[in-house]
N, C-alpha and C positions, 0 to 999 in steps of 0.2 A: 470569684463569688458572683452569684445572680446579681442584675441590678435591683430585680424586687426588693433581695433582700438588704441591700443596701440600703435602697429608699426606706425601706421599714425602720433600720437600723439609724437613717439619718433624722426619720420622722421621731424614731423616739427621745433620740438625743435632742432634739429643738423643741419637743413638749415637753420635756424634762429641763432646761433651762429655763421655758419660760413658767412653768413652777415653781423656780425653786427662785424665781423674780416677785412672782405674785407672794410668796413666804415671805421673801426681803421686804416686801413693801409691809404685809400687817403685820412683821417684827421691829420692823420701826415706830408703827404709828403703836404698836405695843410697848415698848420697852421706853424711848424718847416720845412718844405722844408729839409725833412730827410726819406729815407727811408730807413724804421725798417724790417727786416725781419720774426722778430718774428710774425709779422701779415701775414704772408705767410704760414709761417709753421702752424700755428693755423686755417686756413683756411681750408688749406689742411688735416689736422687732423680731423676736424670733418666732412670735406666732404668724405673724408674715413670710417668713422662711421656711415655717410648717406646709404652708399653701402649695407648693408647687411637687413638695413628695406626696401630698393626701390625693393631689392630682394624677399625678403619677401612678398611685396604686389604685387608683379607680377608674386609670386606664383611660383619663380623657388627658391629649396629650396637647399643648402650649405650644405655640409658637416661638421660633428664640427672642424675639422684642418683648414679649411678654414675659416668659421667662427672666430676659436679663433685667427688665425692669422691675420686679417684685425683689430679686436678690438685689438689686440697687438699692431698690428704697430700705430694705431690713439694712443693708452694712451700712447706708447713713444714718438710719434711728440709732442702731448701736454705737456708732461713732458719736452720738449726739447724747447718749447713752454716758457716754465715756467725759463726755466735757459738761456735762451735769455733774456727774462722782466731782471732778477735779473742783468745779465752782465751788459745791456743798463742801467740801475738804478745806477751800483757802477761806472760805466763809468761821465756819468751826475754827479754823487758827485764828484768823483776828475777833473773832471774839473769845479765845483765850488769854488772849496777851492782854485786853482790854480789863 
């Protein structure tokens, strides 16, 4: 497979995610009238991860420190991502049991 069409195909999978982040957040502040910021940061994580395919197909080309450093920072937003969910989740149980 071409790399373009990779990059296209990787571009649309990480706008497509971070979509379907930006839904999660106003079906929260819809349904629980809560807003979560974990759907913020995850948003912006893989909109960070979008950057270097839209680069890619516009044909201006990154150096690898740059490169690895945008894919750095997106897999620590989503890891940071990741321990938001778990916070909000042990939070919801203690105020279950309470």
């Amino acid at each position: 497979m071409d790399s373009t069409v990779t990059c296209a195909v990787n571009l649309v999978f990480t706008l497509l995610i971070a979509a379907l982040s930006v839904f999660g957040y106003i079906l929260t502040v819809k349904r629980i009238g809560q807003r979560w910021f974990l759907w913020v940061v995850l948003a912006t994580a893989w909109v960070i991860l979008a950057i270097p395919y839209i680069l890619f197909l516009a044909d201006l080309n990154l150096s690898v420190a740059v490169m690895a450093a945008i894919w750095l920072s997106s897999y620590i937003l989503i890891m940071v991502s990741l321990v938001l969910i778990f916070l909000k989740l042990l939070e919801m149980m203690r105020q279950r049991k309470k």
